[in-house]
KOLBAFI-60870 format. One line per 4 residues: number of its first residue (from 1); their letters; for each residue y, x, z of N, C-alpha, C. Coordinates in Angstrom, 2 decimals, decimal comma. Each point is the difference from the previous one (the first is absolute). Layout:
<nodes>
NUM = A = Y/X/Z/Y/X/Z/Y/X/Z ~ ...
</nodes>
This chain:
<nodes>
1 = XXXX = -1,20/0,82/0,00/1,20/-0,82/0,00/1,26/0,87/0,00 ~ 0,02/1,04/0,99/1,04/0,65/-0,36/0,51/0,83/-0,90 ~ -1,36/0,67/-0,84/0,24/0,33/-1,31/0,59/-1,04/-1,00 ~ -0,25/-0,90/-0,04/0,41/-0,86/-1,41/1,78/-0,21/0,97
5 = XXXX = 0,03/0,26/0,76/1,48/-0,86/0,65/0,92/1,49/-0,65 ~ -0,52/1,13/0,05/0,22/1,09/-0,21/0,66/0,20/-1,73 ~ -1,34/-0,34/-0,80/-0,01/0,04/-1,15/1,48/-1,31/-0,95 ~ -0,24/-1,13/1,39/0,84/-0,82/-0,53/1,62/0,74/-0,17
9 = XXXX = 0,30/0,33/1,56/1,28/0,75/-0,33/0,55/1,17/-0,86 ~ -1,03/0,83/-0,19/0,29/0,93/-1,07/0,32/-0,47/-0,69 ~ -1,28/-1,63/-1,28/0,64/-0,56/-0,83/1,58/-0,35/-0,28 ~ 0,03/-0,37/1,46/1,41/-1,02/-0,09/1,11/1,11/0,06
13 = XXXX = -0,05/1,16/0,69/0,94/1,08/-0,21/-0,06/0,60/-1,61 ~ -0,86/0,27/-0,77/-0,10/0,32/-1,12/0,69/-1,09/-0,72 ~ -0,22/-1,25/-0,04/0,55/-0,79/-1,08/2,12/0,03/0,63 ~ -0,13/0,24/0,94/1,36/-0,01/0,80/1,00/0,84/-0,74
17 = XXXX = -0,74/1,41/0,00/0,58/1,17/-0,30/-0,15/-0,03/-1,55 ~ -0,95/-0,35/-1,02/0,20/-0,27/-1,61/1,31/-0,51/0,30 ~ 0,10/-1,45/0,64/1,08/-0,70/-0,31/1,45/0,10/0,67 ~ 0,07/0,68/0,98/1,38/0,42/-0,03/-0,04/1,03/-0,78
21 = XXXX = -0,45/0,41/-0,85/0,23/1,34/-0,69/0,69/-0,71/-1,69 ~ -0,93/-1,24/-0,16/0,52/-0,86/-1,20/1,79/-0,57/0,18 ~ -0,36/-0,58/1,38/1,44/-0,51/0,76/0,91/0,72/-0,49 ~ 0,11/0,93/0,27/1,45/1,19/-0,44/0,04/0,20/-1,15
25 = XXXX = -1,26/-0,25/-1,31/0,37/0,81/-0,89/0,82/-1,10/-1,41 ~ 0,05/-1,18/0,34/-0,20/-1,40/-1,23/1,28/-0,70/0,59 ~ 0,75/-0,51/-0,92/0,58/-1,43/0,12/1,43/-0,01/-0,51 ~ 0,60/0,93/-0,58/1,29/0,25/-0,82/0,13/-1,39/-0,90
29 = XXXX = 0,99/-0,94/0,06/0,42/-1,15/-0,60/1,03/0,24/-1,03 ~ -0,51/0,33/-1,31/0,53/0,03/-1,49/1,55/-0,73/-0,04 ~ 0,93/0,42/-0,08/1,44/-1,07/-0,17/-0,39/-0,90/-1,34 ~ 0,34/-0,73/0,36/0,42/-1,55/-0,86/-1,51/-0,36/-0,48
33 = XXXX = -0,93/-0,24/0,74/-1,38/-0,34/-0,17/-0,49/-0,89/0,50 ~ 0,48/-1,82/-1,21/0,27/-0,99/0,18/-1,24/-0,32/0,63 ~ -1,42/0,63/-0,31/-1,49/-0,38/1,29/0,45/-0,28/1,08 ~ 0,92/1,27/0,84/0,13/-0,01/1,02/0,81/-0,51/0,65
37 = XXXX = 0,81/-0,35/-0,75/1,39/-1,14/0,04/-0,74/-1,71/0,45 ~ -1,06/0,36/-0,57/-0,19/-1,35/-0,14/-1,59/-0,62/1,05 ~ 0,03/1,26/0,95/-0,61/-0,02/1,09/-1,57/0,27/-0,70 ~ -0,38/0,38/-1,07/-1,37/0,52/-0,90/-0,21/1,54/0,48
41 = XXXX = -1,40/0,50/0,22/0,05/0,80/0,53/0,31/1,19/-0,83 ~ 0,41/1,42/-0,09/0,45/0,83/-0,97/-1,06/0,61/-0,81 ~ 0,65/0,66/-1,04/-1,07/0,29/-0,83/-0,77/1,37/1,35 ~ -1,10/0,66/-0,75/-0,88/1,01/0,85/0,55/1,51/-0,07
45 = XXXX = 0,09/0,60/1,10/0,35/1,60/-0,08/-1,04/0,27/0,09 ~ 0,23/1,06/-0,79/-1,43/0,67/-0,52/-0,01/1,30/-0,50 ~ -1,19/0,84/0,01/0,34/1,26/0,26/-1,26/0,27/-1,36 ~ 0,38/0,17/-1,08/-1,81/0,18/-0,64/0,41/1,26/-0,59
49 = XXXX = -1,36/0,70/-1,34/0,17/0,90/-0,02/1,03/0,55/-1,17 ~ 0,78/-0,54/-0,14/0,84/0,24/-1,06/1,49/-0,65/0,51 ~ 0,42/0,61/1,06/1,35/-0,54/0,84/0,86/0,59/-0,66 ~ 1,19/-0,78/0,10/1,47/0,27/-0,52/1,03/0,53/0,99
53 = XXXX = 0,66/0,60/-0,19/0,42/1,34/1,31/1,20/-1,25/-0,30 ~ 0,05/0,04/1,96/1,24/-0,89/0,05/1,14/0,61/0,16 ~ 1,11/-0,16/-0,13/0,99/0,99/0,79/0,77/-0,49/0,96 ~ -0,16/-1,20/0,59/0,20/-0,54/0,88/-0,60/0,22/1,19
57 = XXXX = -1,63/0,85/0,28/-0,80/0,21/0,61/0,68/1,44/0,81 ~ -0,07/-0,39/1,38/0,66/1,32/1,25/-0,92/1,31/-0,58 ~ -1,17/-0,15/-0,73/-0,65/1,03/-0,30/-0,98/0,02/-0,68 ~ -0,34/0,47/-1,26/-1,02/0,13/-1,42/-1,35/0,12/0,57
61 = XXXX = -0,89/-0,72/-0,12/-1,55/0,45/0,57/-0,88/0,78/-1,36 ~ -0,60/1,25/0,44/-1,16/0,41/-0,19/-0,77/-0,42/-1,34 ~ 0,31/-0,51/-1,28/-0,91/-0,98/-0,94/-1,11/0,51/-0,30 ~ -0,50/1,54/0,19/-0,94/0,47/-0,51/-1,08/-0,23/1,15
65 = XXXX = 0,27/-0,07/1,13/-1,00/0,34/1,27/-0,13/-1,90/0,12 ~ 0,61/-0,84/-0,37/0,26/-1,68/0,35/-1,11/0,02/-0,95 ~ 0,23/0,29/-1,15/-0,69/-0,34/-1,32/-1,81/0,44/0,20 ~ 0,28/1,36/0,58/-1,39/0,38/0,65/-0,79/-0,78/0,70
69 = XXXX = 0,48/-0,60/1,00/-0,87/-0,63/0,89/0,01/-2,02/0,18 ~ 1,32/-0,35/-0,40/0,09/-1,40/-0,03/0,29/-0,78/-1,31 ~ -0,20/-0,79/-0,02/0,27/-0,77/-1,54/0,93/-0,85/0,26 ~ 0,65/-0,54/1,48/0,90/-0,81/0,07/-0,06/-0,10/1,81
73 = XXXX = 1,33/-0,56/0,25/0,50/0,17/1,32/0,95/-1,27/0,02 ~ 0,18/-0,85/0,50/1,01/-1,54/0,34/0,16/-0,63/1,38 ~ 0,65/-0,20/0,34/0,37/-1,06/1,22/-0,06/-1,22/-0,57 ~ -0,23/-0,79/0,91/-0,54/-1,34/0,23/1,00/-1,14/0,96
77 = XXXX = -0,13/-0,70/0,32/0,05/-1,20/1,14/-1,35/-0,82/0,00 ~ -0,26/-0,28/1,21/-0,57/-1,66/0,34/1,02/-1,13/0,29 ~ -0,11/-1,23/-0,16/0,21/-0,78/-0,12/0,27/-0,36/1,81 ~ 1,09/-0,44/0,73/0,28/-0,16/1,56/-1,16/-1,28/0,26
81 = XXXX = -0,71/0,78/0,85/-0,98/-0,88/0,43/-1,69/0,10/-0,23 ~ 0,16/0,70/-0,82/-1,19/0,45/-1,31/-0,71/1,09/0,93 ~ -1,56/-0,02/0,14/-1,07/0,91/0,27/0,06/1,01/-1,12 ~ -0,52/1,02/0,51/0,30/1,55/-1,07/-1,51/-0,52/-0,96
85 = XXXX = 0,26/-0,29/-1,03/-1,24/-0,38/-1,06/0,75/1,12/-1,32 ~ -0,95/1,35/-0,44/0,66/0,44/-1,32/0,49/-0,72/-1,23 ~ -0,65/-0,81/-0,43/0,09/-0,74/-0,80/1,46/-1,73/0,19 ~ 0,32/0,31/1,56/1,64/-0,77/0,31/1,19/0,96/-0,10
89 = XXXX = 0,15/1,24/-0,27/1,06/0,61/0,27/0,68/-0,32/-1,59 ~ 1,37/-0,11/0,24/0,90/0,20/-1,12/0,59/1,47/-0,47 ~ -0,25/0,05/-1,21/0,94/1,80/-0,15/1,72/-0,50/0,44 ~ 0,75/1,07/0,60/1,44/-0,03/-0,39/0,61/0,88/0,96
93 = XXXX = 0,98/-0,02/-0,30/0,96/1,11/0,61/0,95/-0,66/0,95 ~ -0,01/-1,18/0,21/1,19/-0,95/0,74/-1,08/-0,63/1,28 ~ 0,68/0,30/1,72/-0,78/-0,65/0,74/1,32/-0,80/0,30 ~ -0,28/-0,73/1,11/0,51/-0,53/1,06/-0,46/-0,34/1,20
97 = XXXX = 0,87/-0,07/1,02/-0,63/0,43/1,42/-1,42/-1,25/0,17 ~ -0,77/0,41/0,45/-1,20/-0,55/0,41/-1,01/-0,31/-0,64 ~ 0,11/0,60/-1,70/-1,16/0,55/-1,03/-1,01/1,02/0,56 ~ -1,06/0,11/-0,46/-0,83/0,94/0,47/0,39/1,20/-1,30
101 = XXXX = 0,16/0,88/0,30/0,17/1,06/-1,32/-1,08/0,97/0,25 ~ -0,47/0,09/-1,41/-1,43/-0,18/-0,35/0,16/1,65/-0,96 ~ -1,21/1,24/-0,12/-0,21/0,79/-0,97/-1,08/-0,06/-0,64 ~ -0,37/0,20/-1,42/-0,82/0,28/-0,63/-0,20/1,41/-0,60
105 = XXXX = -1,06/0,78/0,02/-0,29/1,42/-0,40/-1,30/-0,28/-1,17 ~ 0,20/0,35/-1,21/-1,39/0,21/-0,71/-0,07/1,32/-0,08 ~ -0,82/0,75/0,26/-0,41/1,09/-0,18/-0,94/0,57/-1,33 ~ 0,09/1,17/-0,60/-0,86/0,23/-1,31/-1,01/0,96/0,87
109 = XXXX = 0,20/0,80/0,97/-1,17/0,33/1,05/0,11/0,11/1,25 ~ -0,48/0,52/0,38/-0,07/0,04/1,45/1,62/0,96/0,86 ~ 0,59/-0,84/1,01/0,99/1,03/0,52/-0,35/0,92/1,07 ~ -0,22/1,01/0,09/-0,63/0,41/1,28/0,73/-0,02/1,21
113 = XXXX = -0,53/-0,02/1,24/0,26/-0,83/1,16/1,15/1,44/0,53 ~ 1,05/-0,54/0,65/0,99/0,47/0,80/0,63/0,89/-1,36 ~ 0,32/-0,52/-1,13/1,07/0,15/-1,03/1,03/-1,19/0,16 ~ -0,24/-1,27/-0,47/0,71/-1,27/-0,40/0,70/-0,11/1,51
117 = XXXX = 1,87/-0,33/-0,51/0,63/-0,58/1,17/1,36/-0,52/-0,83 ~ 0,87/-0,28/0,92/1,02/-0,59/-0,27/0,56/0,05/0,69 ~ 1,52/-0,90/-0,49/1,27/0,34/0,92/1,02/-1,17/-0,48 ~ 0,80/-0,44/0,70/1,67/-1,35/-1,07/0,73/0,81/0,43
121 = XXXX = 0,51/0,01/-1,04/1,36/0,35/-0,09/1,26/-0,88/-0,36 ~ 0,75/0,29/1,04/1,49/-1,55/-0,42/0,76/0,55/-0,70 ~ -0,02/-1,10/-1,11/1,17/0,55/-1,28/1,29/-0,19/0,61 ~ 0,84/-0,65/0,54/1,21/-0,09/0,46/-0,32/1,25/0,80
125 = XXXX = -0,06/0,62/1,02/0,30/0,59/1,00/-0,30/1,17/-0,67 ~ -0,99/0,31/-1,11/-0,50/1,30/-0,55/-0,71/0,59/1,40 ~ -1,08/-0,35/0,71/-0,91/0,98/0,39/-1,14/-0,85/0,55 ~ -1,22/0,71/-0,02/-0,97/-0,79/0,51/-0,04/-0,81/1,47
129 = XXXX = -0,38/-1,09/0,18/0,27/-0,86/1,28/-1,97/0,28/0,19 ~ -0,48/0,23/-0,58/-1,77/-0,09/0,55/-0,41/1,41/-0,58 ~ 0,44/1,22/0,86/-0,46/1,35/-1,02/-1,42/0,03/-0,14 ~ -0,50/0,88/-0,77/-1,15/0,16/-0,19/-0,93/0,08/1,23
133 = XXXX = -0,80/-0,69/0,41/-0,94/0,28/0,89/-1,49/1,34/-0,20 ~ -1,17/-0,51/0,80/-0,67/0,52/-0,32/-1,21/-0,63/-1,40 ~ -0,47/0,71/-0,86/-0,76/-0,15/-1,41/-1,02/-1,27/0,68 ~ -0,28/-0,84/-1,00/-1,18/-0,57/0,23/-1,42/0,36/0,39
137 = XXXX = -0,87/-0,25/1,19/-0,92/0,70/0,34/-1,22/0,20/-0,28 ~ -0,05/-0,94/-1,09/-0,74/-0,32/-1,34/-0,34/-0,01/-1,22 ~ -0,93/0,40/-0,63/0,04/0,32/-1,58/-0,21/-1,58/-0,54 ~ 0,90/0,19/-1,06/0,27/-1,66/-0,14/-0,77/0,08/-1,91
141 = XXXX = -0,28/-1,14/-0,46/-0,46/0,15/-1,55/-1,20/0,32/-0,12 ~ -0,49/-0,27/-1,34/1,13/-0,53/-1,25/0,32/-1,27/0,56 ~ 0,51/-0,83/-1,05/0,27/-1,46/0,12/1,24/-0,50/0,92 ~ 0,13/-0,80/0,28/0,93/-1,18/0,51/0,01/0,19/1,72
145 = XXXX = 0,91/0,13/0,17/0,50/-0,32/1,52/1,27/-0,48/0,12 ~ -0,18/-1,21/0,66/0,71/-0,92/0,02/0,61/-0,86/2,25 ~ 0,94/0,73/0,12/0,04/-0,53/1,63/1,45/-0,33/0,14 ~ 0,19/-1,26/0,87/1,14/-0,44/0,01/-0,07/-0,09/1,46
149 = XXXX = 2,11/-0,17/0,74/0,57/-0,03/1,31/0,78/-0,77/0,05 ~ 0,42/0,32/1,41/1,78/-0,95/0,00/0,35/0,49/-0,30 ~ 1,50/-0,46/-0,91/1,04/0,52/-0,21/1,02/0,68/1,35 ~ 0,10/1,26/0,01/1,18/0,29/1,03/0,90/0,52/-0,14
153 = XXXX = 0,59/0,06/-1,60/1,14/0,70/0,00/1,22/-1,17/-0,49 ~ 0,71/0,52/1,16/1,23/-0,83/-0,36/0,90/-0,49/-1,85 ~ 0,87/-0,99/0,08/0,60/0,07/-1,03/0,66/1,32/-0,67 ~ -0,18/0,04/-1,17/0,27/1,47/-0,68/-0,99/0,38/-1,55
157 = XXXX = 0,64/0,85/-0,42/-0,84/0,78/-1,18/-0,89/1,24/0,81 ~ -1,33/0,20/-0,57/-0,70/1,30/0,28/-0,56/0,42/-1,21 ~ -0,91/1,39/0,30/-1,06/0,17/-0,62/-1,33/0,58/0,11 ~ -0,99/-0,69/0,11/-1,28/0,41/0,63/-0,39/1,29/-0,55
161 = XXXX = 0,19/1,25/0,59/-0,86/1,20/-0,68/-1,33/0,07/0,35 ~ -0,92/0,73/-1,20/-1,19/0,25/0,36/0,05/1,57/-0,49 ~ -0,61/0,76/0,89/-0,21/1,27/-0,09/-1,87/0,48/0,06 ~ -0,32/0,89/-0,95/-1,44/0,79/0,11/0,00/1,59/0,03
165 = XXXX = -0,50/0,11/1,42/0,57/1,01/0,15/1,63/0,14/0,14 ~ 0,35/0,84/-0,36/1,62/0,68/0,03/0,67/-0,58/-1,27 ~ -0,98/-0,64/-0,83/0,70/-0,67/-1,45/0,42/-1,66/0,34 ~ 0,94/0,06/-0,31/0,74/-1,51/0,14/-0,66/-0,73/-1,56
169 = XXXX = -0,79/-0,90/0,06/-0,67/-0,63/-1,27/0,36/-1,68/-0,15 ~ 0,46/-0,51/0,72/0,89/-1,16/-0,57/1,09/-0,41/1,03 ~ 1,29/-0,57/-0,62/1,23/-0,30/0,66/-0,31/-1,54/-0,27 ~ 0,30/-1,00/1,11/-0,11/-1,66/-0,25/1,26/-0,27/0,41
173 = XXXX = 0,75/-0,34/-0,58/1,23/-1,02/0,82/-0,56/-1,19/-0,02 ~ 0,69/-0,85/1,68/0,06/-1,05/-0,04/1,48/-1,04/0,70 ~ -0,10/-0,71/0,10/1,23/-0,53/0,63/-0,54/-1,38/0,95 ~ 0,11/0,51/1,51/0,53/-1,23/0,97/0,91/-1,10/-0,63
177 = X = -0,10/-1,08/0,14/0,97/-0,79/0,18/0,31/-1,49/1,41
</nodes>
């Protein structure tokens, strides 16, 4: 019994830590993007292997080492009220307070364990509000990982970094509202 009570919390810390790591990196709201005007959820940020260097982005990620190991990277929401089911999350870059904000990782192989981490960084203020912690303690891949949280960052613009190793491999903006 106390093993599985054991095993449960790891789970629940692992899906915790994917997803504040998604939290910071997704949700930048496009100007004059009548979807979102019109309370529709936004189109998907997305990270695949043929990205367009933004210059709006606090900092250029890595395309050769991204391209290496993932085929795509997005933030999400659930729906307020909504059980974490993969197949309920919405892609987008726009939360609001009391969304669950949600990450998705596809992987092309395996990441090896205590590389993958992250960090937000606030675009208004210019510096990270969640610095990098410690790497994930897990080798994650191939395939889909998918874990969603509460939302806890206040109203504002960010951007979720993901780092492998010492290489910064995708920048997500998203925007509180």
């Amino acid at each position: 019994m106390n093993n599985k009570l054991l095993y449960i919390i790891i789970a629940l810390l692992v899906v915790m830590i994917i997803g504040g790591g998604a939290f910071f990196l997704f949700g930048n709201k496009a100007p004059g993007n009548k979807n979102q005007e019109a309370g529709q959820s936004t189109p998907p940020v997305l990270v695949s292997e043929n990205p367009i260097i933004d210059p709006n982005l606090s900092e250029q990620p890595n395309r050769t080492k991204f391209n290496e190991f993932f085929t795509s990277i997005f933030l999400a929401k659930l729906p307020v009220g909504a059980n974490f089911e993969p197949s309920k999350i919405v892609k987008t870059s726009a939360y609001s307070v009391g969304e669950q904000f949600c990450m998705s990782i596809n992987m092309k192989k395996q990441v090896p364990a205590d590389t993958f981490s992250s960090a937000v960084y606030d675009v208004n203020a210019k510096q990270e509000i969640q610095p990098r912690g410690g790497a994930f303690p897990q080798a994650m891949g191939p395939g889909n990982s998918t874990g969603c949280q509460s939302l806890d960052q206040s109203i504002g613009k960010y951007e979720y970094k993901f780092y492998l190793k010492n290489d910064l491999v995708a920048v997500l903006p998203f925007e509180v509202k």
